[in-house]
C-alpha positions as CSV (number, residue, x, y, z in Angstrom):
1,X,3.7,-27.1,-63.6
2,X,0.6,-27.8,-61.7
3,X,1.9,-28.5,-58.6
4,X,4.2,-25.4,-59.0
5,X,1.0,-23.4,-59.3
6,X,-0.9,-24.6,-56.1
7,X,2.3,-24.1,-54.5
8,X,2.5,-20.6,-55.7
9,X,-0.8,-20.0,-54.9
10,X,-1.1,-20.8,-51.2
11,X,2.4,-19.5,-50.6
12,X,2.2,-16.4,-52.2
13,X,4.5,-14.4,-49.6
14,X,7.1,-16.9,-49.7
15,X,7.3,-16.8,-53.7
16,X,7.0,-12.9,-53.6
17,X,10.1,-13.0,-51.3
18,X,12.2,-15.1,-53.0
19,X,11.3,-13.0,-56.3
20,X,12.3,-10.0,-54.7
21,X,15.6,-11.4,-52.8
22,X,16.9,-12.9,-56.7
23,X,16.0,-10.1,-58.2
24,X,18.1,-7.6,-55.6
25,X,20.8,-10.6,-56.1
26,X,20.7,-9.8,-59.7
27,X,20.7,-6.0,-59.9
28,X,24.0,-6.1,-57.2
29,X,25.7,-8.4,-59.3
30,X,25.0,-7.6,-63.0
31,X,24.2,-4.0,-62.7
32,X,27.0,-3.2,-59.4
33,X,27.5,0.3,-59.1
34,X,31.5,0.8,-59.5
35,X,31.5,4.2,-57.4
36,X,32.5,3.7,-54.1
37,X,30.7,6.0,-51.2
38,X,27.2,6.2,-49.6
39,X,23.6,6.2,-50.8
40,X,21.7,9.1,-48.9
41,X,17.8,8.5,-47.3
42,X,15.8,11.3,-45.7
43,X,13.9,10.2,-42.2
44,X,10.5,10.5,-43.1
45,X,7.2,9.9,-41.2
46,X,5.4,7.1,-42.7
47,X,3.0,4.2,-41.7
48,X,3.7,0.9,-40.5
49,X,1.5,-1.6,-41.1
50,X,1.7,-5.5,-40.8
51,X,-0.5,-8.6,-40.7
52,X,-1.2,-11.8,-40.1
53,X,-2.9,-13.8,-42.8
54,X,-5.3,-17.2,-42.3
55,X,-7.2,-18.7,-45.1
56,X,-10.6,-20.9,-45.1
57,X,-13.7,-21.0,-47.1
58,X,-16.9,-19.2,-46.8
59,X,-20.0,-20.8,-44.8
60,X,-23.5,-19.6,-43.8
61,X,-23.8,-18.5,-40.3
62,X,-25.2,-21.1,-38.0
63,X,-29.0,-21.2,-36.8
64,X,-29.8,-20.0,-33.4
65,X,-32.5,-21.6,-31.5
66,X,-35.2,-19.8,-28.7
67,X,-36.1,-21.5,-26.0
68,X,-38.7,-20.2,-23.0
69,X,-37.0,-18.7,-19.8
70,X,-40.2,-19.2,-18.1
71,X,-43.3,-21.3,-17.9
72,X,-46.5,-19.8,-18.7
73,X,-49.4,-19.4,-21.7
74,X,-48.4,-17.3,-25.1
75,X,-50.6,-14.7,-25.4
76,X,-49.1,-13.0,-28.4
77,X,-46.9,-14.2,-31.5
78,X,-45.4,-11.2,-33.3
79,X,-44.1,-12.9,-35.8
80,X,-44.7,-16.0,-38.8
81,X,-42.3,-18.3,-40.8
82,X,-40.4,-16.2,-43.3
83,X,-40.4,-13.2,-41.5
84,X,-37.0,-11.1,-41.5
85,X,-35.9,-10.0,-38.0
86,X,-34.0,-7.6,-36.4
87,X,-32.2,-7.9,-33.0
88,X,-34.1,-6.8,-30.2
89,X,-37.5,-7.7,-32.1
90,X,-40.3,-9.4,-30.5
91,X,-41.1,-12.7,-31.1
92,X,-43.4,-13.8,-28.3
93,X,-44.9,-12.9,-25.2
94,X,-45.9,-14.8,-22.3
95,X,-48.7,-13.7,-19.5
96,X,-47.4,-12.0,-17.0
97,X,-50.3,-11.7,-15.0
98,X,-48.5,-13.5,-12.1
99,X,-45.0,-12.3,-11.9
100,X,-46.4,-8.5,-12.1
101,X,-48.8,-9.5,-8.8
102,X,-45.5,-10.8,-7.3
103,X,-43.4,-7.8,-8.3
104,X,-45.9,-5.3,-6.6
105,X,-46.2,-7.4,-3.5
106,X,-42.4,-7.1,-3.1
107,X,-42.4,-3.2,-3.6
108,X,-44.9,-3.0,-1.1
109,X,-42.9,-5.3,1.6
110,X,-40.2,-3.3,0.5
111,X,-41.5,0.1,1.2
112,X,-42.8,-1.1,4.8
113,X,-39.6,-2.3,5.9
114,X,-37.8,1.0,4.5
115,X,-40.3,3.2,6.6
116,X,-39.9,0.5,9.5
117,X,-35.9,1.0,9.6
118,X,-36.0,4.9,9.2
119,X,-37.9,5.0,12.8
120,X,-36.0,2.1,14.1
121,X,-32.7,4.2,13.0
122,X,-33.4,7.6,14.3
123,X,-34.8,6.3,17.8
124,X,-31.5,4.0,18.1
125,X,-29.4,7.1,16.6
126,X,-30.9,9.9,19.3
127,X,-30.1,7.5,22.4
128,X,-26.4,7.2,20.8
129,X,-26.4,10.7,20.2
130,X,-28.4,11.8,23.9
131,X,-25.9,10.4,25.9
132,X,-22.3,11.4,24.0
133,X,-23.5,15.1,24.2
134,X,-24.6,14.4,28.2
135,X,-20.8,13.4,28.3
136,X,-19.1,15.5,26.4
137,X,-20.6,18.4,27.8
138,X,-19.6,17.2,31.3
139,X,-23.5,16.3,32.5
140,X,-23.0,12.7,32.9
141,X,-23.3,12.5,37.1
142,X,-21.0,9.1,37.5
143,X,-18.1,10.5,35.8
144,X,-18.5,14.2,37.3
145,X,-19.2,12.3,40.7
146,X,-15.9,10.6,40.2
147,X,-14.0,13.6,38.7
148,X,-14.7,15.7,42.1
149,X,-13.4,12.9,44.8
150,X,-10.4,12.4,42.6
151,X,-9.7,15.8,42.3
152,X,-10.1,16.8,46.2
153,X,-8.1,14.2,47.0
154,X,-5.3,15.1,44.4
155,X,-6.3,18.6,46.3
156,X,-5.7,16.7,50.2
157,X,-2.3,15.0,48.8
158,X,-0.9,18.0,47.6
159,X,-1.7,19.1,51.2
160,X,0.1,16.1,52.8
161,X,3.2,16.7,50.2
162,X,3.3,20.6,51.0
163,X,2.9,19.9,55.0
164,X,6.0,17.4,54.3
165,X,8.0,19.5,52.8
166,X,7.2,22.7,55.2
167,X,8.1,20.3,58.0
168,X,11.5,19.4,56.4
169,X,13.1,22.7,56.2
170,X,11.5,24.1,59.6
171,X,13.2,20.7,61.3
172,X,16.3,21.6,59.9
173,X,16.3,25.0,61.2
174,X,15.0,24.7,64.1
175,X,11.6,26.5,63.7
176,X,9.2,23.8,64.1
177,X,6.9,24.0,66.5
178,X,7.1,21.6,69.5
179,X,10.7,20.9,68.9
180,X,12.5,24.1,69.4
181,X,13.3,23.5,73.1
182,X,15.1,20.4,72.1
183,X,16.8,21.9,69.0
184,X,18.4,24.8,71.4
185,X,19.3,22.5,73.9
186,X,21.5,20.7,71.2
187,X,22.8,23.6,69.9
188,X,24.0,24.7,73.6
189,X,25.4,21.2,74.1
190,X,26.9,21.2,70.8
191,X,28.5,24.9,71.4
192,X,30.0,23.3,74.7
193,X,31.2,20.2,73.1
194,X,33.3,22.5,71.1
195,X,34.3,24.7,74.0
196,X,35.7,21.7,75.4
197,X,37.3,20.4,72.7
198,X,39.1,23.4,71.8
199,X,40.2,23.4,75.9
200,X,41.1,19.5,75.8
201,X,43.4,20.4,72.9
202,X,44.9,23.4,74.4
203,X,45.8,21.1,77.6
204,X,47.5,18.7,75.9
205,X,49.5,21.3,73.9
206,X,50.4,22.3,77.0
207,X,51.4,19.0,78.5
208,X,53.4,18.1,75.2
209,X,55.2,21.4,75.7
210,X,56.0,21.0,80.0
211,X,56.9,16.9,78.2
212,X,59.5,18.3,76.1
213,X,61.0,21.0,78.8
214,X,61.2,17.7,81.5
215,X,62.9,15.3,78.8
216,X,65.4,17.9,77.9
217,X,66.0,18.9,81.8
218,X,66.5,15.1,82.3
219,X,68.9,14.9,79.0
220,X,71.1,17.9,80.6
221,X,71.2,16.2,83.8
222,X,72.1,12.8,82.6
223,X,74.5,14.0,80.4
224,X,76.3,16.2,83.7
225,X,77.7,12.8,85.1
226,X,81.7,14.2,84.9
227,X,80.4,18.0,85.9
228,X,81.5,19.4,89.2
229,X,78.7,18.6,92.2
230,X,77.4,21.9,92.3
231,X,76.2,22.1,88.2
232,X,74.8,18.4,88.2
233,X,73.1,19.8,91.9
234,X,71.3,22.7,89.5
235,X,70.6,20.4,87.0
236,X,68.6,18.3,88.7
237,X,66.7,21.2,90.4
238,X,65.6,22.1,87.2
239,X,64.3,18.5,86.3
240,X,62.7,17.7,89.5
241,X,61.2,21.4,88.8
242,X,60.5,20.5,85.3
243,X,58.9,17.3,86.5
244,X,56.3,19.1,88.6
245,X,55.5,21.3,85.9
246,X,55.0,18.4,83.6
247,X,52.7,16.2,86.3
248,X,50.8,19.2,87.1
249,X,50.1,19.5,82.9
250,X,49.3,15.9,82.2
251,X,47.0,16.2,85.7
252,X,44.9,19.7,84.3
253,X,45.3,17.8,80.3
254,X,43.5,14.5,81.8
255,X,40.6,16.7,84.0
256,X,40.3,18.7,80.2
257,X,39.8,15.4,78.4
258,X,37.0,14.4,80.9
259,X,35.5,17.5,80.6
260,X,35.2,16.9,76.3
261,X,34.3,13.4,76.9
262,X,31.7,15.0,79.3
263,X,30.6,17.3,77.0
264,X,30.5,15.1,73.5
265,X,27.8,12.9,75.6
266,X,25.7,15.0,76.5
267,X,25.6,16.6,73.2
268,X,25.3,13.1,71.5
269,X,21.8,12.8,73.9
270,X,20.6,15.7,73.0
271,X,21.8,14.8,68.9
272,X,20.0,11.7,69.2
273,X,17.0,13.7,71.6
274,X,16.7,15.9,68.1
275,X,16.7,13.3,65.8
276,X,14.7,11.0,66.9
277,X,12.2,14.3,67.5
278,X,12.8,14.7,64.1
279,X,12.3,11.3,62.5
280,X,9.1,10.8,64.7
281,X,7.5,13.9,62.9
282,X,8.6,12.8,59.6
283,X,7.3,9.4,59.8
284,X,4.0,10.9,60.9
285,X,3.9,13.2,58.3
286,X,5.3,10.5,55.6
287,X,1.9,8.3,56.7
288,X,-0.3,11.4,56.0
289,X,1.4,11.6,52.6
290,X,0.9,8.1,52.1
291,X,-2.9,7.9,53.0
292,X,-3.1,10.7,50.9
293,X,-2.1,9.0,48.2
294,X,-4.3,6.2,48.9
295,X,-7.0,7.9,48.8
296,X,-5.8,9.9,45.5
297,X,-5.0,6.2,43.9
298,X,-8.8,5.0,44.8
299,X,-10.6,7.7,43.7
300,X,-8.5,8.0,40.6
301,X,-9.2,4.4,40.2
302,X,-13.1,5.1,41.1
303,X,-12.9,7.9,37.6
304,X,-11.1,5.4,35.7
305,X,-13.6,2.8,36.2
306,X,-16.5,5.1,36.3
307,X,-15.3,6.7,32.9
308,X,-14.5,2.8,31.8
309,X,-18.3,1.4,32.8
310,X,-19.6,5.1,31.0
311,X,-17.7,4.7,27.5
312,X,-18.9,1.1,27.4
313,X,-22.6,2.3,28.0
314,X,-21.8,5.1,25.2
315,X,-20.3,1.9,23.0
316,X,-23.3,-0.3,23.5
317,X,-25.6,2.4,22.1
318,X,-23.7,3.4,19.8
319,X,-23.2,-0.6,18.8
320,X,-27.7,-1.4,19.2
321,X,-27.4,2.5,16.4
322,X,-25.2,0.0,14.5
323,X,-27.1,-2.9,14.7
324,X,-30.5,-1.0,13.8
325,X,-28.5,0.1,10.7
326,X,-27.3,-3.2,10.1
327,X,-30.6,-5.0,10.4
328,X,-32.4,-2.4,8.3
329,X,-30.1,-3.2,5.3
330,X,-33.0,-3.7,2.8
331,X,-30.1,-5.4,-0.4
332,X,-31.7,-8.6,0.0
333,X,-35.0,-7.2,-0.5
334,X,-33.8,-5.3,-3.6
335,X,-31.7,-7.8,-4.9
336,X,-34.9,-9.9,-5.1
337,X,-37.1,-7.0,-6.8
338,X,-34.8,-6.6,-9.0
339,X,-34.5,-10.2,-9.8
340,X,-37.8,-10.5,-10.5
341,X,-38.0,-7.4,-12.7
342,X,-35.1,-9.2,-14.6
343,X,-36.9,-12.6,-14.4
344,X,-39.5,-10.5,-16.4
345,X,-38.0,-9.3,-19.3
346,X,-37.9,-13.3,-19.9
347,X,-41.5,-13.2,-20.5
348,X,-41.3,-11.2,-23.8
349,X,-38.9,-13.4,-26.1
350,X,-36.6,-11.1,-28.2
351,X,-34.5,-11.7,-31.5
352,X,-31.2,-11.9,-30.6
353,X,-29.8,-11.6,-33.9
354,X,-30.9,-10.2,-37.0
355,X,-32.2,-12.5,-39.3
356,X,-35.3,-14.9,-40.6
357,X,-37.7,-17.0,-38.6
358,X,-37.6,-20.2,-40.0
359,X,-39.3,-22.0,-37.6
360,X,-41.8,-21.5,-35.0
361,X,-42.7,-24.5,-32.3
362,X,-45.6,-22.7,-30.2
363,X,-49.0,-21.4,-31.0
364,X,-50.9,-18.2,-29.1
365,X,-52.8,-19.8,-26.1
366,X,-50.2,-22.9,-25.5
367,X,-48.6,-23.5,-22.6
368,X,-44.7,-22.6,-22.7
369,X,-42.3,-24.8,-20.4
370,X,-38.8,-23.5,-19.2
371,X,-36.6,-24.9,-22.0
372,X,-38.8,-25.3,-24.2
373,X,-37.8,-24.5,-28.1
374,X,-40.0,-21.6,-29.4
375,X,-38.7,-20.3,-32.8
376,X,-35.5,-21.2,-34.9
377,X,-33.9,-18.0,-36.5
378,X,-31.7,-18.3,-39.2
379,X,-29.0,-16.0,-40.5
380,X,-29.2,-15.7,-43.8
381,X,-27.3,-12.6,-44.7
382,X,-24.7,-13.5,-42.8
383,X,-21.8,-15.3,-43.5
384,X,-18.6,-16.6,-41.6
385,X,-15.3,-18.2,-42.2
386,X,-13.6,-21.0,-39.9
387,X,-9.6,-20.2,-39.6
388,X,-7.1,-22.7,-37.8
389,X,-4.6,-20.1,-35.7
390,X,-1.2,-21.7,-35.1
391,X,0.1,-21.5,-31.4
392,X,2.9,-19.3,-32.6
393,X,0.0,-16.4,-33.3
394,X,-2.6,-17.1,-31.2
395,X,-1.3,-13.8,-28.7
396,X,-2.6,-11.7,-31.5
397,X,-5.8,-13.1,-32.2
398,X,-9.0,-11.5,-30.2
399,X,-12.5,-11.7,-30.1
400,X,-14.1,-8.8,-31.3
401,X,-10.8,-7.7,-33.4
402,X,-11.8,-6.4,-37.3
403,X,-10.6,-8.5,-40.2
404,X,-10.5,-7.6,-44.0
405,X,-12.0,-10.6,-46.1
406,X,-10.0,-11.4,-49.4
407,X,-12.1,-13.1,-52.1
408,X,-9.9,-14.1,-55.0
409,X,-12.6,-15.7,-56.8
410,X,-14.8,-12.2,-57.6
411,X,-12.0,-10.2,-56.8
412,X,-13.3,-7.9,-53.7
413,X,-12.3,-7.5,-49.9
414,X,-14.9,-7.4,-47.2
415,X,-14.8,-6.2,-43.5
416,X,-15.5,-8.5,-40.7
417,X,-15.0,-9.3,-37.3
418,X,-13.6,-12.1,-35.2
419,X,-16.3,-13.8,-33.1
420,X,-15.4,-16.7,-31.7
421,X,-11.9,-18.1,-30.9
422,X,-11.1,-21.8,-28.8
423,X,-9.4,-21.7,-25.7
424,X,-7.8,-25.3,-25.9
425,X,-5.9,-26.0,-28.8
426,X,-6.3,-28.6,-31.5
427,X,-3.5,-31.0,-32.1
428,X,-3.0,-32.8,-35.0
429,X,0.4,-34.5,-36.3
430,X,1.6,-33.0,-33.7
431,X,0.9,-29.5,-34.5
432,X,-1.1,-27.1,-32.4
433,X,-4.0,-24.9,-33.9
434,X,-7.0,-22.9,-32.5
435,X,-10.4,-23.1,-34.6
436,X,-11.7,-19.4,-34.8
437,X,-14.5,-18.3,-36.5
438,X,-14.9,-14.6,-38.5
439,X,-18.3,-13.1,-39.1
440,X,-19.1,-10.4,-42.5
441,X,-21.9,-9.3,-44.6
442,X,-21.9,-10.7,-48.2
443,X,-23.0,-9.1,-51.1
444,X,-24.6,-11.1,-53.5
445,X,-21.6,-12.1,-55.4
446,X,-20.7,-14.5,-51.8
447,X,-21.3,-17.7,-52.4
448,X,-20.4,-20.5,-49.6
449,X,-18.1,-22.6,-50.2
450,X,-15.8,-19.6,-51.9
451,X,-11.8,-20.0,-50.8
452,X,-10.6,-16.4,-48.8
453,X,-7.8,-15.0,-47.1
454,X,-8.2,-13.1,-43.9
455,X,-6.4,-10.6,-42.9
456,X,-5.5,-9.2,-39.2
457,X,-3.8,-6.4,-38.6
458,X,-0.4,-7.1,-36.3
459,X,1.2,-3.9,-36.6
460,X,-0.3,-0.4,-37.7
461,X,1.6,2.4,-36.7
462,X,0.1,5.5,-38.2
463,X,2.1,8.7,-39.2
464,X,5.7,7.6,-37.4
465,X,9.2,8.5,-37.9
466,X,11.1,5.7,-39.7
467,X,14.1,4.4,-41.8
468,X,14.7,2.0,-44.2
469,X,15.4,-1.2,-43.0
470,X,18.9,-1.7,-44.8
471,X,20.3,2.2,-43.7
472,X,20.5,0.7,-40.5
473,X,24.0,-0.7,-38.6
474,X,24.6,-2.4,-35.4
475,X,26.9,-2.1,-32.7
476,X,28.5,-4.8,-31.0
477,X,25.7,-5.3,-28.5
478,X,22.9,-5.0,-30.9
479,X,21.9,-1.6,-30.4
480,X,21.2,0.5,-34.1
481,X,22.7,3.2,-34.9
482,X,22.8,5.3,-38.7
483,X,25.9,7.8,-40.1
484,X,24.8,11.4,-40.3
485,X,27.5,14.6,-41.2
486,X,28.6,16.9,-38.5
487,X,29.0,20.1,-39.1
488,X,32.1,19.8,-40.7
489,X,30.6,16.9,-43.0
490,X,32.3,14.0,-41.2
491,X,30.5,11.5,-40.9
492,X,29.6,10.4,-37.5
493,X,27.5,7.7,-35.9
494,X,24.0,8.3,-34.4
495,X,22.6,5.6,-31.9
496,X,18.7,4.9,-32.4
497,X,16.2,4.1,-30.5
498,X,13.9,1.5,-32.7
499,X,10.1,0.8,-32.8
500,X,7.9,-1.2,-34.5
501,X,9.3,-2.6,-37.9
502,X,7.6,-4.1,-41.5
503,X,10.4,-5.7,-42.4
504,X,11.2,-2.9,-44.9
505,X,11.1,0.5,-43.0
506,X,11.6,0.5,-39.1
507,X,10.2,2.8,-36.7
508,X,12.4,5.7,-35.2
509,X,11.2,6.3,-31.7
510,X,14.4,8.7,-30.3
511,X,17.7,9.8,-32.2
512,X,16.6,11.6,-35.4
513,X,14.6,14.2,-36.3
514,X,12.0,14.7,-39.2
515,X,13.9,15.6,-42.4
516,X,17.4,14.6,-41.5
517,X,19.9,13.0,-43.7
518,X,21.3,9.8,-43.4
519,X,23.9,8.0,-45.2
520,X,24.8,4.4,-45.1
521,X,27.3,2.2,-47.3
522,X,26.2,0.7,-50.9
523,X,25.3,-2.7,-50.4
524,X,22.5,-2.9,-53.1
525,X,21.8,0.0,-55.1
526,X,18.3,-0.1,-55.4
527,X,16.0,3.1,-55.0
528,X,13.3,4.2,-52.0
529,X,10.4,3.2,-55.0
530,X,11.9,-0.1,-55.2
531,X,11.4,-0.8,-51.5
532,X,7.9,0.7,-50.9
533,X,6.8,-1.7,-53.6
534,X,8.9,-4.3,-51.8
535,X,7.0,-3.1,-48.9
536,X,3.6,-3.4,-50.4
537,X,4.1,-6.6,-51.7
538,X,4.8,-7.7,-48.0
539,X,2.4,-6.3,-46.1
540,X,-0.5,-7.6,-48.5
541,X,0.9,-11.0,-48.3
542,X,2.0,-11.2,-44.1
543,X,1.9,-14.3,-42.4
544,X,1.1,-14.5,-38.9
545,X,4.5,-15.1,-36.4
């Protein structure tokens, strides 16, 4: 029975649990309901609240120990052993005779070099600034030097291109100067060549025609050979006459075609004459076009360099305004005041703790080294309590967290605060734990040594929509759903979307509304005061997952 007791004892949620699972066992099989149907549960907004539970005993807090930041003579003790002290309180003061000298010498440097940088700024800041406006407001005499010659020789290439193109249309025409005389001489040859071509062509449509008269005399005469003498004598009269007529064509045909041939030469000379006239001036003017453009490429060059070498002047000043800025950057300065105004606050030694001086190593007038121990303060109103946190529940453990602090023994609860929690675990028999540490203010009824349960809150959901645990079913992929009546009274399936759960009522987060009525078949007929003391019973007793 003894061991039955200790095992109740430290497993008090398992043995509520089981209690509460046989007696449910009992009331569904002893006192079944025999009416077949639904039980009925409104949605209400309730909280949900869950925690994780650790015991351990109660111990004093531990003793902190002062040591000296700095090295130098106490000139004041404000305090004696036995004396109660609150955080923040001053135990000891050392002279600070020298660090205050040193402190005032660095403002001082520091105020120099700030005054130092301001002139060293502006001067470096007007030369950036002097010579951007002399640019952008077009003063600066290399690039306006440079911006003329390009632009008059844009100006003279124009020129060239215009004189080029004038040139081209008064060649084709005829109306350039210097060239006319040769353009109407090959017009006049070219008019002739025509002349003659048209009369070479009429010739030897007149041969072709005397050709044909003289091969159809000949045909008639040929074919007379059986005539009488006196036809075949007129027949060949008219072919020897035909003849003549033909010889006589072919003679003025072949003085025609010398004439064209005559004519198509000269006006070929006088073609090639004009075009070679013409290409002459053209190449001429091409050159002018291309020196023109020459001399547009260098001086356009000449800007671009010009503007080049000016920007890099602008960029050098404005990179010496940069580097005056840069070099005038005082942070090092400051971080070093500031360190030493830090380094100060070591001289007066503070309680970091509330609590009671129970020991005190240094006397006014002695000479405090760095590290050395000055006073011992205890905590003597204080108490803690060492927990062991299994891996599984470690995630929900944090510094700082509050803790409620169950005393069976004088039957009270205290708040506290975690303080300290490992991060490596403990093993042992294989098992993994993490030593963490809980701080609270004890009454005088606290004793150390006394066994308590700690309590951290997992869950707490304040005010939410929820359900009892057993009105919920499942679809085939897990998902919860509930039966509510349509407006016919059919019952119909509603799919939910869950929340946070104490194992007896589950959060609604979507799918019902405050107030509604849900149904769900009678497993265990058991009331809604039944499983909020069910409830209770759980969350007083949660053990961490």
């Amino acid at each position: 029975m003894r061991k039955l007791a200790e095992f109740i004892k430290k497993h008090k949620i398992i043995t509520i649990l089981l209690a509460v699972a046989i007696l449910l066992l009992a009331k569904s099989l002893f006192f079944k309901d025999e009416a077949a149907g639904y039980l009925q549960e409104t949605a209400e907004k309730r909280d949900i609240v869950t925690y994780n539970s650790f015991v351990g005993n109660v111990e004093p807090a531990s003793d902190i120990q002062l040591v000296a930041q700095a090295s130098e003579e106490v000139v004041s003790l404000a305090v004696k052993n036995g004396d109660k002290v609150k955080t923040g309180d001053v135990i000891a003061e050392l002279d600070t005779t020298a660090i205050d000298y040193n402190i005032k010498l660095q403002e001082a440097n520091l105020e120099t070099a700030k005054r130092n940088n301001k002139f060293n700024i502006s001067d470096a800041k007007h030369g950036y600034e002097s010579y951007k406006e002399s640019i952008d407001r077009g003063l600066n005499t290399s690039i306006e030097s440079a911006r003329t010659q390009m632009n008059s020789a844009k100006d003279a290439l124009q020129d060239a291109k215009d004189e080029y193109e004038d040139a081209k249309k008064s060649l084709e025409n005829g109306s350039y100067e210097g060239i006319q005389s040769i353009y109407l001489q090959r017009e006049q040859a070219y008019r002739a060549y025509l002349s003659a071509s048209q009369a070479s062509s009429d010739a030897y449509r007149t041969y072709s025609s005397k050709y044909k008269e003289y091969t159809e005399a000949k045909k008639a005469y040929d074919d007379a050979v059986n005539s009488s003498a006196e036809n075949i004598a007129i027949l060949k009269t008219a072919m020897d006459s035909a003849k003549m007529a033909m010889d006589s064509a072919k003679t003025q045909a072949d003085a025609a075609d010398r004439s064209y041939e005559n004519a198509r030469d000269t006006y070929n000379d006088t073609d090639t004459a004009y075009k070679n006239s013409k290409k002459s001036i053209l190449k001429k003017l091409e050159s002018a076009v291309d020196t023109a453009q020459t001399g547009y490429d260098t001086a356009k060059k000449n800007f671009e360099i010009a503007e080049f070498q000016v920007n890099q002047q602008l960029e050098s000043y404005e990179a010496a305004y940069d580097k005056t800025k840069a070099l005038s950057d005082v942070s090092a300065a400051e971080i070093q005041l500031n360190q030493l105004k830090a380094t100060r606050a070591d001289y007066i030694i503070k309680a970091p703790c509330d609590g009671t001086v129970t020991q005190l190593s240094l006397e006014k007038g002695e000479m405090a080294t760095m590290g050395m121990p000055v006073a011992t303060i205890s905590n003597l109103d204080g108490m803690q309590v060492n927990i062991k946190v299994d891996e599984y529940t470690i995630k929900n453990v944090h510094v700082s967290s509050p803790v409620k602090i169950l005393i069976d023994a004088i039957d009270k609860e205290y708040e506290g605060i975690l303080i300290e929690v490992d991060k490596t675990a403990t093993v042992e028999g294989g098992v993994s734990y993490f030593n963490a540490k809980v701080s609270f203010t004890p009454d005088e009824l606290v004793k150390a040594g006394m066994s308590v349960e700690v309590k951290l809150t997992r869950i707490d959901e304040r005010n939410v929509l929820s359900v009892s645990q057993v009105s919920l079913q499942y679809n085939e992929d897990n998902t919860a759903y509930v039966l509510v009546k349509d407006a016919g009274g059919s019952m119909e399936q509603r799919q939910l979307v869950l929340g946070a759960s104490d194992g007896i009522y589950v959060e609604v987060k979507d799918g019902l509304s405050e107030g509604e009525e849900i149904f769900y078949p009678k497993k265990f007929d058991f009331n809604m005061e039944e499983m909020d003391s069910m409830r209770e019973a759980r969350n007083s007793m949660m053990l961490g997952e």
